[in-house]
C-alpha positions as CSV (number, residue, x, y, z in Angstrom):
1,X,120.7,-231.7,168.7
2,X,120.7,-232.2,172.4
3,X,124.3,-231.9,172.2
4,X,124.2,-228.3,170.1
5,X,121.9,-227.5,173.1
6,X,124.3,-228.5,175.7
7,X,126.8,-226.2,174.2
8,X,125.4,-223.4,175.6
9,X,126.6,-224.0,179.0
10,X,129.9,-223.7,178.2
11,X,129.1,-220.2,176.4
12,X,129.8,-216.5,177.7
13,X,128.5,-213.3,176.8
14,X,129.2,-209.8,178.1
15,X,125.5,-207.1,177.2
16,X,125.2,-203.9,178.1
17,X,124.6,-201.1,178.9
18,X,120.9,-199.7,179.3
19,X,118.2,-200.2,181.7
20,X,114.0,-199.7,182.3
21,X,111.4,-200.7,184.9
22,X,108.3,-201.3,182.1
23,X,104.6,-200.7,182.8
24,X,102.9,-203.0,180.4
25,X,99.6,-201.2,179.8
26,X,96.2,-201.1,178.6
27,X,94.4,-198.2,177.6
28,X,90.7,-198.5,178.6
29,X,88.1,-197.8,175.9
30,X,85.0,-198.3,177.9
31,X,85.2,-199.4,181.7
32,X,82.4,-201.6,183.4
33,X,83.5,-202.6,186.9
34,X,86.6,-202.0,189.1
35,X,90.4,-203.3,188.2
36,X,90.6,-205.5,185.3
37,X,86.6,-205.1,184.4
38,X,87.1,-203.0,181.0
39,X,87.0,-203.2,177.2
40,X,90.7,-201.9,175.9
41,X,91.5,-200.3,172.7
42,X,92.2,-203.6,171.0
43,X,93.9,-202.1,167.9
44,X,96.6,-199.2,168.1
45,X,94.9,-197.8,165.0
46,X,91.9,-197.5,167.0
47,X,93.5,-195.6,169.3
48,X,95.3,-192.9,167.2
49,X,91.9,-192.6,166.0
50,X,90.7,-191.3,169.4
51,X,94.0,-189.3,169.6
52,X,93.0,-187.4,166.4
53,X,89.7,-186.4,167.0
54,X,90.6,-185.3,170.0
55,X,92.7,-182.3,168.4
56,X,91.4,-179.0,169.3
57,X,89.5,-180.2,172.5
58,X,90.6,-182.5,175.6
59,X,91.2,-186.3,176.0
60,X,91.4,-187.9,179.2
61,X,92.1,-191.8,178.5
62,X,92.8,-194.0,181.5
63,X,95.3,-195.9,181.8
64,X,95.8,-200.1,183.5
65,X,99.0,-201.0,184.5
66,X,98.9,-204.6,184.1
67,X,102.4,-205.4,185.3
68,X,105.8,-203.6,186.4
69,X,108.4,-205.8,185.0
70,X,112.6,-205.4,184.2
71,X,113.2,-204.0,180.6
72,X,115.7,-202.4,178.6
73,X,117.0,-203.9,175.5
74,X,120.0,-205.1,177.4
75,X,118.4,-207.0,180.1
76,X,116.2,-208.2,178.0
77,X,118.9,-209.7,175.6
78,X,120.7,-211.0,178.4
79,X,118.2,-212.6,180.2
80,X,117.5,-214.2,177.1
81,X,121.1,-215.6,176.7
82,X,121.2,-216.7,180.6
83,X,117.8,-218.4,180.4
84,X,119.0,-220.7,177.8
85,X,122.0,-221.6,179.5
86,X,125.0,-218.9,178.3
87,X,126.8,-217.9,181.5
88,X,126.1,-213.9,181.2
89,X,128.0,-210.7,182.6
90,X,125.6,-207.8,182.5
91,X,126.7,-203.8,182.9
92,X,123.9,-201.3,182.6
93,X,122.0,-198.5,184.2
94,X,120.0,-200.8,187.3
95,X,119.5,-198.5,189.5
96,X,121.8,-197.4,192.9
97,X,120.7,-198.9,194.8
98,X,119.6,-201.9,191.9
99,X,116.0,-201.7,191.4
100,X,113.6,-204.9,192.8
101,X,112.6,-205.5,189.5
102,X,116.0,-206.8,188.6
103,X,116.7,-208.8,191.7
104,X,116.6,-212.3,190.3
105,X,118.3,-211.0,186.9
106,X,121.4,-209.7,188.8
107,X,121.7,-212.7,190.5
108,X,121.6,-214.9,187.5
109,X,124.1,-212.7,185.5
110,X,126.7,-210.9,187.5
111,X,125.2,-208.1,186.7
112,X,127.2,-205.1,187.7
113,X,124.8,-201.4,187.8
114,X,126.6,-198.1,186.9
115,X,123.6,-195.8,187.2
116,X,119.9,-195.1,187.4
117,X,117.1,-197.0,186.0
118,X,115.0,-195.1,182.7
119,X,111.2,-195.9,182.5
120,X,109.0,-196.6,180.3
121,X,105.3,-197.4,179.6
122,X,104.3,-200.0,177.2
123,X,100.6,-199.5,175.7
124,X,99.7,-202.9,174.0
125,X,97.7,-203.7,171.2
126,X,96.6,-206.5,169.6
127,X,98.2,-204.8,166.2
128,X,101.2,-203.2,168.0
129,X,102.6,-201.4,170.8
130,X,103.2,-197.5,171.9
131,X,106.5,-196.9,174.5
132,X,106.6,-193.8,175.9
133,X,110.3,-193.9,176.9
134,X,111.8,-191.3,180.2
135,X,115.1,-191.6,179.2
136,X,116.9,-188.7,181.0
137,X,118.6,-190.9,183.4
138,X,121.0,-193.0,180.2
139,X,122.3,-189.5,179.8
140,X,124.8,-190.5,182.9
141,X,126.2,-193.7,180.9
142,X,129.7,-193.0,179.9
143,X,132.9,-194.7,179.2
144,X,134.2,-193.1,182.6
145,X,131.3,-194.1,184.7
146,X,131.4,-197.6,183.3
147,X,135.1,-197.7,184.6
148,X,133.8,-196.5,187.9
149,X,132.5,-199.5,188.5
150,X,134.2,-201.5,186.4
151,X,138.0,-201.3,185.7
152,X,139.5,-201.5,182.0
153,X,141.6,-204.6,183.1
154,X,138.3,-206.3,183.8
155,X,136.7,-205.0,181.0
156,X,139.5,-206.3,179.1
157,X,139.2,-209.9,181.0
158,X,135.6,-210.0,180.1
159,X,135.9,-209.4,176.3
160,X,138.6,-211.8,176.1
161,X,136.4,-214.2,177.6
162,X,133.3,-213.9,175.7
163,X,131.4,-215.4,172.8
164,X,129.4,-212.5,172.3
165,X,129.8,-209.1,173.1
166,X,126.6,-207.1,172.4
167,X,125.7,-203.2,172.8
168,X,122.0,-202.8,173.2
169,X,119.8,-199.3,172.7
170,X,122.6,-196.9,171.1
171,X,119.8,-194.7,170.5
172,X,118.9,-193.9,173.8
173,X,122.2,-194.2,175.4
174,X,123.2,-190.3,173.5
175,X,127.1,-191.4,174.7
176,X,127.1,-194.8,173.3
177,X,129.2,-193.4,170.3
178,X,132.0,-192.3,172.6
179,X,131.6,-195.2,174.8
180,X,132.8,-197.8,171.8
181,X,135.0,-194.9,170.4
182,X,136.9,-195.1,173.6
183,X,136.4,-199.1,174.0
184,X,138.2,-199.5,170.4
185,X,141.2,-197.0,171.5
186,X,141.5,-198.6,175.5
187,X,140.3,-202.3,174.9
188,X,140.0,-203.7,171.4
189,X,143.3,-204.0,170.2
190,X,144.0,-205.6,173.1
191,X,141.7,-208.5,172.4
192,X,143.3,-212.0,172.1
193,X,142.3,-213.6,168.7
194,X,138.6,-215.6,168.7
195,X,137.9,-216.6,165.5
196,X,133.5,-217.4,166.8
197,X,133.5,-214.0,168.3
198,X,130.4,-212.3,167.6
199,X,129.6,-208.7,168.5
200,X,126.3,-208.0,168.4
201,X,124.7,-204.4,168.0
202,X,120.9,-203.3,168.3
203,X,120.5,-199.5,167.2
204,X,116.5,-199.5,168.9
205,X,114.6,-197.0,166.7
206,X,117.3,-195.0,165.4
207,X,115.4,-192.4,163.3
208,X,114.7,-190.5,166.5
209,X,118.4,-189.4,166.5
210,X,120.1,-187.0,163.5
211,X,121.1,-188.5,160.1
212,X,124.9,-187.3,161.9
213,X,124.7,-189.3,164.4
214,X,123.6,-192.2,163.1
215,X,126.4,-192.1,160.5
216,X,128.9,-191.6,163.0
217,X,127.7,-194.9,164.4
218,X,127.8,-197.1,161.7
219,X,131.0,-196.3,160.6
220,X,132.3,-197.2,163.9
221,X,130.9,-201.1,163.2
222,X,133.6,-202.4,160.7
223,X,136.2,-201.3,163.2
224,X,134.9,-204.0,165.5
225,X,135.7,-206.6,162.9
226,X,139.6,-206.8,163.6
227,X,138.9,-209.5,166.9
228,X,135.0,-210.1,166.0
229,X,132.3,-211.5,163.7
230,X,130.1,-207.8,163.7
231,X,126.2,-208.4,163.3
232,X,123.9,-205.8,163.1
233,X,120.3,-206.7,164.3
234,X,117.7,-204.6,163.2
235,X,113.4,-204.7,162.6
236,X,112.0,-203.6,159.3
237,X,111.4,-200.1,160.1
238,X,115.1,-199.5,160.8
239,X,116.2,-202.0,158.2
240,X,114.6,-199.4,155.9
241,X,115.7,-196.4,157.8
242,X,119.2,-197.4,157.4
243,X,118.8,-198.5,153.7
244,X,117.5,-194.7,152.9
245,X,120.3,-193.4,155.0
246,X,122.7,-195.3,152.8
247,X,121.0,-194.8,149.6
248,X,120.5,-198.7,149.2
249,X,117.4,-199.4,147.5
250,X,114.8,-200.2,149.4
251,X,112.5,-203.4,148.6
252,X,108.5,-202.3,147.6
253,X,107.4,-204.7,150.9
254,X,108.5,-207.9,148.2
255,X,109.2,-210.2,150.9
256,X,111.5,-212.0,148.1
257,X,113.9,-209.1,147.8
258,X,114.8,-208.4,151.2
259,X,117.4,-211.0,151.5
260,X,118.8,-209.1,148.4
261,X,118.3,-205.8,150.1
262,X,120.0,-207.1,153.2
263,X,123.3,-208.3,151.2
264,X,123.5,-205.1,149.3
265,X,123.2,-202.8,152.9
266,X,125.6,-205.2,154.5
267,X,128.3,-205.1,152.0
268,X,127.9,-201.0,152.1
269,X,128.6,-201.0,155.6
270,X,131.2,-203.6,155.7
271,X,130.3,-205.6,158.7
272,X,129.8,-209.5,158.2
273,X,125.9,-210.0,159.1
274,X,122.5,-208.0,158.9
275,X,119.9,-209.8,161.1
276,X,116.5,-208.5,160.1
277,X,112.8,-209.7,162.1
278,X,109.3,-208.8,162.2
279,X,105.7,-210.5,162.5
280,X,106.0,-211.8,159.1
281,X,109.4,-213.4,159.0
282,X,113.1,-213.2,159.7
283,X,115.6,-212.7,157.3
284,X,119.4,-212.8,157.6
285,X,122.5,-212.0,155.4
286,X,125.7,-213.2,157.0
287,X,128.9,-213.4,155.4
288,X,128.0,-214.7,151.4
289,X,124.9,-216.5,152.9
290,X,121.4,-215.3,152.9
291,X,118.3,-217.2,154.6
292,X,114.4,-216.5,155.5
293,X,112.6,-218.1,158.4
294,X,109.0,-218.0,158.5
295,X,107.4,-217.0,161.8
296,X,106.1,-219.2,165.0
297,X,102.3,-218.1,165.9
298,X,101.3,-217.8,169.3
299,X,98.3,-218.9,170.6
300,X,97.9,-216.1,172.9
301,X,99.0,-212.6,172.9
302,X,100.3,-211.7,177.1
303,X,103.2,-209.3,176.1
304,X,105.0,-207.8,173.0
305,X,107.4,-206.0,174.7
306,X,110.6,-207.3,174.5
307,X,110.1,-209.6,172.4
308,X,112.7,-208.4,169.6
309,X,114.6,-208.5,172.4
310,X,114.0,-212.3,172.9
311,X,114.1,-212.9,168.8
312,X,118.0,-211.9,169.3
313,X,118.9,-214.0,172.6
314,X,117.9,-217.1,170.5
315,X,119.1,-216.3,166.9
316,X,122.7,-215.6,169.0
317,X,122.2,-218.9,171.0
318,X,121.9,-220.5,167.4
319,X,124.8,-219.1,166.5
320,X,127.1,-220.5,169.5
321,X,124.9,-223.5,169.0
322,X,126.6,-223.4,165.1
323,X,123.3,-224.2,163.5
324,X,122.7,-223.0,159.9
325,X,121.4,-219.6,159.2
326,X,117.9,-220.2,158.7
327,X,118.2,-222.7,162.2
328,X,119.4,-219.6,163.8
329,X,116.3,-217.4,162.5
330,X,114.2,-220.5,163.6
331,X,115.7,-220.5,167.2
332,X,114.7,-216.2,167.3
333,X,111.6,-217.4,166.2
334,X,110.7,-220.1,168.6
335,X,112.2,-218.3,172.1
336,X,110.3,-214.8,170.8
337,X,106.8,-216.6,170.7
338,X,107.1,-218.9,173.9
339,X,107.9,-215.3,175.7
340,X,104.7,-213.3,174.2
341,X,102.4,-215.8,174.9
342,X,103.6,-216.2,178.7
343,X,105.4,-212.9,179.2
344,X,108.4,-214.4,180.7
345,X,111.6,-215.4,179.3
346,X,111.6,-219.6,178.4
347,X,114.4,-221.6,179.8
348,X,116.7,-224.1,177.6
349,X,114.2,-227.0,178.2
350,X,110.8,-225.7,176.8
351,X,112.9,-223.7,173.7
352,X,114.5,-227.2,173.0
353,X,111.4,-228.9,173.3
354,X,109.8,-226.8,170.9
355,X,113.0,-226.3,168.4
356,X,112.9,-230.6,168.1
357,X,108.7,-229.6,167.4
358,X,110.1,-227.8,164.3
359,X,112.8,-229.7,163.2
360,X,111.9,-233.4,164.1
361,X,115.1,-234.7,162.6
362,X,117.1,-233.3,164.8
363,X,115.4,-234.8,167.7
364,X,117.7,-237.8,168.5
């Protein structure tokens, strides 16, 4: 296994194209002392509570910024990837100048920044998290400003030269469509052959845009199949979202149909793997094979957000690694847990330490 590990080094990826500055914070339910000396809503349910019996008055809640931190789904993904060892070439919206946030993250994967940052603030719970997402500034990302900064013929170079291609937050990048409209016209056909190509696509949330839209987008996704393995990574809201979209069936919450459910929706949209995670599990249909990875427990809850985010850096490292599908859940799993209970991305030697925890056999 230390040699699957090692494989990583020699691995590229190319991630794009959003960008956030995250507030982690903690709404306080009843404070006691200055800074951190409060009780928080603990449970989100708790706090719609408050919300709703609030309605037809006033409700002044305070909030405690306990960090200011990079996020978007794309760094996120990509610092992922670089963290375990996959040489990384990042485009997104970073600020002009880049914000401070993503100083380090720049420096560790090329990172080139096309536009200004969006923000967001991340109320935590210990049953779930609430993002309030400014998102105006995404609205700039387009195929033209991206070759502002960075020309087709390296765009072209950069594809040809990756493992994994992946196009993070479509939903809140309103001219990602066109953007891989124009990429299949300019670029894609110009792609040399990789037969372990994987492009990788998050939709993040995607019933806050039209039923339209969202069909325009995934019809787009077997066109990438012509010079790349397309996999389509999703949580279990939006699994479902796009299964009622697409009239597939969707599974009464029987955890031993959704690897069923996941065949059926990727065969309707023709691409060649559905990746599907949440607190209970992972699940994955790729090509004819279906698999089911429990979940990793943490022993401490620091920060939720992004940790989707982190689930996909290490499935996709398990995939370049060429483990088996349920290895490559496994892998999500482990590099997803290790980042909530520190809040900060793991490198290659604690995820391998804990992978060889998991599967013992593989330790020599």
């Amino acid at each position: 296994m230390v040699d699957r590990f090692s494989r990583l080094a020699h691995c590229r990826a190319w991630v794009g194209l959003d960008g956030f500055v995250d507030k982690i914070i903690s709404p306080v339910r009843e404070r006691f002392g200055v800074g951190n000396q409060f009780v928080p809503y603990a449970q989100l349910s708790d706090f719609g509570e408050k919300i709703e019996q609030a309605s037809g008055s006033n409700l002044n809640i305070e909030l405690y910024t306990k960090a200011e931190k990079m996020g978007g789904n794309g760094p996120l993904l990509a610092n992922a990837l670089a963290n375990l060892g996959v040489s990384v070439e990042y485009v997104g919206a970073l600020g002009l100048p880049i914000h401070p946030v993503f100083k380090n993250f720049v420096a560790q994967t090329k990172a080139v920044s096309i536009g200004a940052f969006g923000e967001s603030q991340a109320l935590e719970f210990q049953d779930g998290k609430l993002i309030l997402g400014h998102t105006q500034p995404l609205d700039d990302i387009t195929y033209e400003r991206i070759i502002q900064h960075v020309s087709e013929a390296n765009l072209l170079k950069s594809y040809n030269e990756a493992d994994v291609i992946s196009f993070q937050n479509w939903t809140m990048t309103m001219h990602l469509t066109d953007i891989l409209q124009k990429i299949l016209f300019h670029i894609w056909e110009k792609l040399e052959v990789h037969k372990h190509r994987i492009c990788f696509f998050d939709l993040a949330d995607p019933a806050k845009r039209s039923e339209e839209d969202v069909r325009a987008l995934l019809e787009l996704l077997p066109k990438f199949k012509s010079k790349a393995k397309v996999f389509l990574g999703l949580n279990r809201s939006e699994a479902f979202y796009v299964g009622k979209l697409l009239r597939c069936p969707v599974p009464n919450n029987d955890f031993s149909d959704y690897c069923e459910y996941l065949q059926k929706l990727r065969d309707i949209l023709d691409i060649d793997g559905i990746i599907m995670h949440c607190c209970d599990g992972a699940w994955a249909s790729v090509d004819k094979e279906t698999a089911f990875a429990p979940p990793q427990k943490a022993k401490q809850l620091t920060c939720l957000t992004g940790s989707g985010d982190h689930f996909n850096g290490g499935m996709l490292c398990g995939f370049l690694m060429h483990l088996s599908l349920e290895q490559c859940l496994t892998l999500g799993h482990i590099t997803s847990v290790l980042y909530i209970q520190t809040g900060r991305t793991p490198d290659l030697a604690t995820v391998r330490s804990f992978y060889q925890k998991v599967h013992p056999q593989e330790a020599s």
